[in-house]
C-alpha positions in Angstrom: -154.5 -13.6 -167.2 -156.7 -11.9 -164.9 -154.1 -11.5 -161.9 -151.6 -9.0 -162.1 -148.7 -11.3 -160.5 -149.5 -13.6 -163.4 -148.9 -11.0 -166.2 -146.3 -11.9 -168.8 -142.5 -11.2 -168.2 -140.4 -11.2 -171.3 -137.2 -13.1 -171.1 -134.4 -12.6 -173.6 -131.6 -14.7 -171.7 -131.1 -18.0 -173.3 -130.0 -21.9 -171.4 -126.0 -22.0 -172.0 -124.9 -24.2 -174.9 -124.1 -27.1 -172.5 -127.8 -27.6 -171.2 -129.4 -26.7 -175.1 -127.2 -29.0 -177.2 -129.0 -32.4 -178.6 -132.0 -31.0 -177.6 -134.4 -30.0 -180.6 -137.3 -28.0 -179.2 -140.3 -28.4 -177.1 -143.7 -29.9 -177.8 -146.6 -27.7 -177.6 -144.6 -24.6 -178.9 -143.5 -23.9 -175.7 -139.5 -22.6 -175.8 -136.8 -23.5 -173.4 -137.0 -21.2 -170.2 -134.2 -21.1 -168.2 -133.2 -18.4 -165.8 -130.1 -16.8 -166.4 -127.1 -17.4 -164.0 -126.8 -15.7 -160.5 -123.4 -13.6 -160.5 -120.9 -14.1 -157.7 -121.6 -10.9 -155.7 -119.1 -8.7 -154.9 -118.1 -6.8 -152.1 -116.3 -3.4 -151.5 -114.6 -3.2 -148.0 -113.7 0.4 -147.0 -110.0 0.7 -145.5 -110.2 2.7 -142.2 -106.9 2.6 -141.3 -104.0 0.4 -142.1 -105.3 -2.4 -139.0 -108.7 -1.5 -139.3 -111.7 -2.4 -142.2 -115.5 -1.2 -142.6 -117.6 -3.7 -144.0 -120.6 -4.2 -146.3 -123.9 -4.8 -143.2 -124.6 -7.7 -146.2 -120.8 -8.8 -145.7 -121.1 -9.1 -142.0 -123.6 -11.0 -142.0 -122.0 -13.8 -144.4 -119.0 -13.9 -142.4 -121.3 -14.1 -139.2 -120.1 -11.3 -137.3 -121.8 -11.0 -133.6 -121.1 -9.2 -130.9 -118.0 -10.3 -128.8 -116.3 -12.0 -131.9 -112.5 -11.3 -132.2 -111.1 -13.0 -134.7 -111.9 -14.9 -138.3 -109.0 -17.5 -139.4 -107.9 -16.3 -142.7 -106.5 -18.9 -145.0 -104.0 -18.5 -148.0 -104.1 -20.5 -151.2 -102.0 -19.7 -154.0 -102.1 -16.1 -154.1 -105.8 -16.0 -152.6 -106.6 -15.4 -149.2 -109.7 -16.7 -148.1 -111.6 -15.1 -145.0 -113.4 -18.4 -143.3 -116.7 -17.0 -142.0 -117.7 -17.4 -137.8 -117.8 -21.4 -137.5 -120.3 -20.5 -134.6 -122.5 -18.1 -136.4 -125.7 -20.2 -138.4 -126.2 -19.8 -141.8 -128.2 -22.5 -143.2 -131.2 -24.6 -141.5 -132.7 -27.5 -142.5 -136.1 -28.3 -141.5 -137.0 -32.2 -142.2 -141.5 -31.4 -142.4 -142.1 -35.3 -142.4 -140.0 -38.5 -142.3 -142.7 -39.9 -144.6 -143.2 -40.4 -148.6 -145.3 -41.2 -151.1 -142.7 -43.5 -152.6 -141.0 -46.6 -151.8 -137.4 -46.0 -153.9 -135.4 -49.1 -153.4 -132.1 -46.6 -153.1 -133.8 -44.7 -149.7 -132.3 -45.1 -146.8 -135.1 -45.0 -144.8 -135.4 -48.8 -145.7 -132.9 -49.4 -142.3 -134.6 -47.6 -140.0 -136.0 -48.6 -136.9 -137.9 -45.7 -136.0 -141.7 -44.5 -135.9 -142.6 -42.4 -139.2 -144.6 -38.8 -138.5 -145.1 -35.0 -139.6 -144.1 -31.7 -137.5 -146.6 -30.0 -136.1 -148.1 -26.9 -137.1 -147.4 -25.4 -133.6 -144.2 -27.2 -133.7 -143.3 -25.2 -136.8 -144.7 -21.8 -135.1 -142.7 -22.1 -132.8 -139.8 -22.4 -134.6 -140.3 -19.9 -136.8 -140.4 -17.2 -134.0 -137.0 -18.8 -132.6 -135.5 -18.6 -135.8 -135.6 -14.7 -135.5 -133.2 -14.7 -132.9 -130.0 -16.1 -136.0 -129.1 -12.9 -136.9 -127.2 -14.7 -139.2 -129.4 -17.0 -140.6 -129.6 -17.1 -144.7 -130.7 -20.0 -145.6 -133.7 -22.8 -144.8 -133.7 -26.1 -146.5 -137.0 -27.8 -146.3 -135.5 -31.8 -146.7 -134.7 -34.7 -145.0 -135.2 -38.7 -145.4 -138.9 -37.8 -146.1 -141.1 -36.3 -148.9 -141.4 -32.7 -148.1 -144.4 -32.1 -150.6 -146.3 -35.0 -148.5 -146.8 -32.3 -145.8 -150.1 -31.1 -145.5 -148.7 -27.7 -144.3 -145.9 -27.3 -146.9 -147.2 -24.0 -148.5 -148.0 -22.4 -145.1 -144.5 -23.4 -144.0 -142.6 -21.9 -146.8 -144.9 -18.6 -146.4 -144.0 -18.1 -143.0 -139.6 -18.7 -143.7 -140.6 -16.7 -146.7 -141.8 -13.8 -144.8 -138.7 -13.6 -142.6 -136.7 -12.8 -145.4 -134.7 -15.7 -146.2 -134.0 -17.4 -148.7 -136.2 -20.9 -149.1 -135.6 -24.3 -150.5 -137.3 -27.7 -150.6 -135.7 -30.6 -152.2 -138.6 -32.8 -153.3 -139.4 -36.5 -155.8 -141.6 -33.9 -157.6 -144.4 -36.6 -158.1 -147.1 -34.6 -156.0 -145.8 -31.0 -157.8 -149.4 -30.6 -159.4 -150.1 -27.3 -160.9 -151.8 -26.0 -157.9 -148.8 -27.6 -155.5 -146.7 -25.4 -158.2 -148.7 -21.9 -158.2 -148.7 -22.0 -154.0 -145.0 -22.1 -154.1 -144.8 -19.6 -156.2 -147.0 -17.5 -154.5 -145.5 -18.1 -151.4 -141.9 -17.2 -153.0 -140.1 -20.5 -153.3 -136.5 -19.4 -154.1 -135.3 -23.0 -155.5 -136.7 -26.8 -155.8 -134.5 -29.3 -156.3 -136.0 -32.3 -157.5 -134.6 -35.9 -157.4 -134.0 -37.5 -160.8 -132.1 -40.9 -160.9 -132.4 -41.4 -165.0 -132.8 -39.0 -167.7 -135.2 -41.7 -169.1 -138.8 -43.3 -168.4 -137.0 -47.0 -168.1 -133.7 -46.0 -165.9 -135.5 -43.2 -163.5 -139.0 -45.9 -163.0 -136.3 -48.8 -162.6 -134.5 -47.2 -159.1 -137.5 -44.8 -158.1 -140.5 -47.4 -157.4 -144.4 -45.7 -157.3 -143.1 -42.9 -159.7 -143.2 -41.9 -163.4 -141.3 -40.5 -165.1 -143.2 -38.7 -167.6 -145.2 -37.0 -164.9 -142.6 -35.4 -163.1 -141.4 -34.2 -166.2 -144.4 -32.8 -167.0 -145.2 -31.4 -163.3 -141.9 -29.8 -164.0 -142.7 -28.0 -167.6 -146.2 -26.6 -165.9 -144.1 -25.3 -163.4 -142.3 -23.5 -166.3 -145.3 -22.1 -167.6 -146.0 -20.5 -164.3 -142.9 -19.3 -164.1 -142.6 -17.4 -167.4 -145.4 -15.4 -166.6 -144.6 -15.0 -162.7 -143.2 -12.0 -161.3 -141.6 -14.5 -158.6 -139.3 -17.0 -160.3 -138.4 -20.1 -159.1 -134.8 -22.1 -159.8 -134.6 -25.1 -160.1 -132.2 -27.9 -159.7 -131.8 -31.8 -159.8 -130.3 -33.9 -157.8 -128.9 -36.9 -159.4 -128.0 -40.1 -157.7 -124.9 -41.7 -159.3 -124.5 -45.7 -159.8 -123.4 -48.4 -161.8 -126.8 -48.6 -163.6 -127.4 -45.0 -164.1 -123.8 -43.7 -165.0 -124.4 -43.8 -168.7 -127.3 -41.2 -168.2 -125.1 -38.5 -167.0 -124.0 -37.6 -170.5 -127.7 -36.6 -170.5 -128.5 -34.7 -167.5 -127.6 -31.4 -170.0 -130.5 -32.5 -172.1 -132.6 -33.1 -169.1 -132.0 -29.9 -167.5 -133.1 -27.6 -170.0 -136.3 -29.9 -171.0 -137.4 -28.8 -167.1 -135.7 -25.6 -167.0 -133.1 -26.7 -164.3 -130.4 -24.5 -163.6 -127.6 -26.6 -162.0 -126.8 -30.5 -161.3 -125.9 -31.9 -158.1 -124.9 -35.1 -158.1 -124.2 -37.9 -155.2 -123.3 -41.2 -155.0 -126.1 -44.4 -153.8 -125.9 -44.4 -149.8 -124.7 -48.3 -149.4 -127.3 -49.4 -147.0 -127.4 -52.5 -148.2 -124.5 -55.0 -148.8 -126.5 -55.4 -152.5 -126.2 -51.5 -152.9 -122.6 -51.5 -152.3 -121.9 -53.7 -155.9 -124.3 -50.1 -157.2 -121.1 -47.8 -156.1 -119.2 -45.8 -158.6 -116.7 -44.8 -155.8 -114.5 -47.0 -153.9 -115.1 -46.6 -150.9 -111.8 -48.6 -149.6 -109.4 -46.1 -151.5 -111.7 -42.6 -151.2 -109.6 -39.3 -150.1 -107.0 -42.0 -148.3 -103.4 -41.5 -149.6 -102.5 -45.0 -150.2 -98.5 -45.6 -149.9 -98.1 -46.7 -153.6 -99.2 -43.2 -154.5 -95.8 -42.0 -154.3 -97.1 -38.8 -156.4 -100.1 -37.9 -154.4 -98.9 -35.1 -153.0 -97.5 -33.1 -155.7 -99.4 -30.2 -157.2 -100.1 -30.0 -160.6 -101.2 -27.5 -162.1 -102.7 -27.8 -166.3 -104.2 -25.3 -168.3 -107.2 -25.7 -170.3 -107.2 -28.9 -172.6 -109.6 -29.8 -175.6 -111.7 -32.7 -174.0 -111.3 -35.5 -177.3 -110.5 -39.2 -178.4 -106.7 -38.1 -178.0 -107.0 -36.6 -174.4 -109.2 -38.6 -172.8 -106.5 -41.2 -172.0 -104.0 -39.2 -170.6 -106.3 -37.1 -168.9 -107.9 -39.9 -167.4 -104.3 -41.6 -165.9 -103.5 -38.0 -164.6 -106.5 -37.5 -162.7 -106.2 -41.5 -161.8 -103.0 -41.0 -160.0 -102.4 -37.7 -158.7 -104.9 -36.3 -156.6 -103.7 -32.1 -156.1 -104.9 -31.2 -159.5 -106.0 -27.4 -160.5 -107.0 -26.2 -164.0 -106.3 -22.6 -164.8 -104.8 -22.6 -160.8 -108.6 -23.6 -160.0 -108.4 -26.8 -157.9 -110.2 -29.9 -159.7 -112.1 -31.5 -156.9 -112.4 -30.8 -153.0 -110.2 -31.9 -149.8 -112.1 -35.1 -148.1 -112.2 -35.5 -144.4 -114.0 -32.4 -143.4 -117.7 -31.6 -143.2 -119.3 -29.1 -145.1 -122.6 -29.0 -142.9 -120.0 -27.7 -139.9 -117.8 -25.5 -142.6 -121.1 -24.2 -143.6 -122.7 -23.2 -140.3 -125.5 -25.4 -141.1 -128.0 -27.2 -138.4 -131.0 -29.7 -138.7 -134.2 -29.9 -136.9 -135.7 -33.3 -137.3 -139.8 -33.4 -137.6 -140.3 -34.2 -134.0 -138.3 -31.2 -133.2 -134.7 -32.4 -132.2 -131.5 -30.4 -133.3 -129.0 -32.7 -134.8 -125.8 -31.0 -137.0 -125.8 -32.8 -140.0 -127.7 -35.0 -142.1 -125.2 -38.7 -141.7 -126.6 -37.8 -137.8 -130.1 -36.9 -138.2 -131.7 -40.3 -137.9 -130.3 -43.5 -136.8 -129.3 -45.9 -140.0 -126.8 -48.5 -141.2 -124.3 -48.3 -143.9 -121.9 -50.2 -145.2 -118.2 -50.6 -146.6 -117.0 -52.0 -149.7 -114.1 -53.5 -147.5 -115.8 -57.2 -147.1 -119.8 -55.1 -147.1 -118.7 -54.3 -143.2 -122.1 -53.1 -142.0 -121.7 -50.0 -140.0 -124.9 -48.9 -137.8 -124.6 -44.8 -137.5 -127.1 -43.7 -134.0 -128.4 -40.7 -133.9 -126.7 -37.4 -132.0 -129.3 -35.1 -131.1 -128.4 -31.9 -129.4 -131.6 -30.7 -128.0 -135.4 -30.3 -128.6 -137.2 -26.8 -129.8 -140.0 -28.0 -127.8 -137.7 -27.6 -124.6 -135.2 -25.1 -125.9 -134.7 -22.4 -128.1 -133.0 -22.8 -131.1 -130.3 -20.3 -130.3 -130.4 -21.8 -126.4 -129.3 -25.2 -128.5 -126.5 -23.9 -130.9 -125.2 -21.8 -128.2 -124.7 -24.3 -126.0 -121.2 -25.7 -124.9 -122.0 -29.4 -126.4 -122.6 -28.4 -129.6 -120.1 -25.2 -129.4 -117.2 -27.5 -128.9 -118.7 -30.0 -131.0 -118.3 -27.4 -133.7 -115.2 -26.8 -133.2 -114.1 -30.9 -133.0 -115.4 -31.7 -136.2 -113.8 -28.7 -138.0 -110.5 -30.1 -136.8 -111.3 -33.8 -137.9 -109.2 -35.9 -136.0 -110.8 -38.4 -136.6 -109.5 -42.0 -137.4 -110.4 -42.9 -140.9 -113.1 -45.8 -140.2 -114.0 -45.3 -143.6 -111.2 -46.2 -145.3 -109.6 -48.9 -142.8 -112.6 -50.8 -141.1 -110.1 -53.1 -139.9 -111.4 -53.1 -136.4 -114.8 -53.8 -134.5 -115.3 -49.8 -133.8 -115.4 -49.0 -137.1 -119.5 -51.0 -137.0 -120.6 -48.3 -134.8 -120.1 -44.2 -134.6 -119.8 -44.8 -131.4 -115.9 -44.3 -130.5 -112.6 -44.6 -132.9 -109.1 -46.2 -132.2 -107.9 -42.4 -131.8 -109.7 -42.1 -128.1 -112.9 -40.0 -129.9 -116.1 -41.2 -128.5 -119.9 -40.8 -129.8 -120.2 -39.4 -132.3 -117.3 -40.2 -134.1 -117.1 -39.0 -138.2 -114.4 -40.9 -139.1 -116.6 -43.5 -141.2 -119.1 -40.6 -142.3 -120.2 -41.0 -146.2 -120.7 -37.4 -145.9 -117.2 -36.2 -144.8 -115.3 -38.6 -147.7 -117.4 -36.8 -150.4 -118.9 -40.1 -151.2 -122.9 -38.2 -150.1 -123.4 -35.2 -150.9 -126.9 -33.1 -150.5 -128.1 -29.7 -151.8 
């Protein structure tokens, strides 16, 4: 090719055995390409003295050290310590470009809302950007929502401008409008990862649940994206994000396949959002039972620790009634599975600004929506919590405020009562207030914080 950013790049690194097996080569001799794995960085800290540490400028800024900050809270596990990073520092930002798509899945929660659809404005966005250089310890911006990111007019511009701030950018995308020049602009404008949404591994499954789309086409949109990558000097990763339910769950034993036919790097996968009392009979997760330690557990509590087990026809069984009934499980002293009842948007210093500008903290509280429980379909309607506008405020005037300071700090504590998982009242319909005295918003029912949702 003419253009020296397009020349070839030779890669010798090949997809991991788990992504490459069943699958038996590529049509138009094009070979797999998959980037190889990121390694977990690794940080020397200089001892000073015996109270006192030099760190890493990189390290500081993960932990979120600022001016004026005394302490971190240190936890131990095992015979780890872990060193939590500045609750109130920001790390990650997600910027929601449009509440609107191109698609009309029957899984989208946008089906309950009751609000007006638009786009953010250009000077909306500019304005933004030149608050966002005030987060010293800012990382991270996540171009996503409940709308179609791609559908923006403005997309490529936007990711330019994060881009040239030097973060690192994401979009999470249906990748149905990821046409070869949508796919050469992010490249050019440094896209660091894409996650696209994939509900099957197959035409019939994925064009069953995602309505308007096809499934061959995003496929494809994806393999051109390959092309352009092999012979970038900018590479993009790419992910999927896979939403788990009854009539999908067979296709997970696929997702490996699927991965390295698009050249995906890593899987996350959620469960359906219930917002229908239909959607509910969808769920692979109990919602009534979910991170709640019921008393016929007896054993919930005891930590087990196993070390690495073949996966076959004789331990699937008694794998599958020790995971069933004991929930403090580790592998190899790696704990299987995560601790419900805490929010990883707060744990992870993240922060949301909705397309008409407004700063909300997390995604179950970006846009007003209902929900419901698999305890008799009990609807539950979730309102909005906005913490300021960037059309009145600055950014950093909005997260350093004392609202969403102590709000911070609340939901890190989680005292919450567990609407979720009860629901035998009339407050657990709203997020209003909870039988433990909270009052709006209250997280207590959140899909998010039970590790039923999850997002990239």
């Amino acid at each position: 090719m003419q253009n020296s950013k397009w020349k070839e790049e030779k890669i010798t690194w090949q997809p991991s055995f788990e992504f490459a097996v069943g699958y038996r080569g590529f049509p138009d001799d094009m070979e797999p390409f998959v980037l190889p794995p990121e390694p977990n960085p690794e940080y020397h800290v200089k001892l000073v003295s015996p109270n006192q540490l030099q760190l890493p400028e990189e390290l500081s800024k993960k932990l979120g050290l600022e001016e004026g900050l005394s302490s971190l809270k240190v936890v131990q596990k095992g015979n780890r310590l872990e060193i939590c990073p500045n609750l109130h520092s920001l790390a990650k930002l997600y910027i929601e470009p449009t509440s609107k798509c191109n698609l009309h899945c029957e899984t989208c929660i946008r089906h309950t809302w009751h609000e007006p659809l638009g786009s953010m404005d250009r000077q909306v966005f500019d304005s933004l950007i030149e608050q966002m250089k005030e987060m010293k310890s800012l990382e991270t911006v996540m171009f996503g929502g409940f709308g179609e990111p791609t559908f923006h007019k403005d997309i490529l511009y936007m990711v330019g401008r994060v881009k040239s701030l030097g973060l690192n950018v994401e979009i999470t995308t249906n990748g149905t409008l990821l046409n070869r020049a949508m796919a050469k602009g992010l490249l050019e404008n440094k896209l660091d990862t894409l996650w696209v949404s994939f509900d099957g591994c197959s035409a019939d499954v994925f064009e069953d649940i995602r309505e308007g789309a096809k499934f061959n086409n995003v496929v494809e949109n994806l393999r051109e994206l390959q092309r352009l990558n092999r012979y970038s000097p900018h590479k993009i990763k790419i992910g999927i994000a896979f939403v788990v339910m009854k009539r999908n769950i067979n296709d997970l034993k696929n997702l490996g396949k699927l991965a390295t036919r698009i050249g995906a790097q890593k899987v996350s996968v959620s469960n359906v959002i219930p917002y229908s009392a239909e959607m509910v009979d969808e769920m692979v997760c109990d919602l009534e039972v979910c991170g709640f330690q019921l008393p016929s557990c007896h054993s919930s509590q005891l930590a087990i620790s196993i070390p690495l087990i073949d996966k076959t026809e004789l331990t699937k069984q008694p794998l599958f009634d020790l995971f069933k009934d004991y929930s403090n499980i580790s592998i190899m002293r790696n704990k299987v599975g995560t601790d419900t009842r805490s929010c990883r948007f707060i744990q992870e210093r993240c922060a949301f600004v909705r397309w008409d500008g407004v700063v909300s903290p997390c995604m179950g509280l970006l846009h007003s929506h209902r929900t419901y429980f698999s305890l008799g379909k009990l609807e539950r309607d979730v309102t909005h919590y906005g913490l300021g506008s960037i059309k009145e405020q600055t950014l950093k005037e909005i997260w350093d405020s004392p609202e969403y300071h102590n709000f911070r700090e609340k939901v890190n504590e989680f005292s919450f009562s567990p609407c979720l998982l009860c629901a035998s009242c009339d407050v657990a319909r709203k997020n209003e207030e909870d039988c433990f005295g909270n009052t709006f918003p209250t997280c207590g029912g959140c899909l998010w914080s039970q590790g039923v949702i999850q997002c990239p």
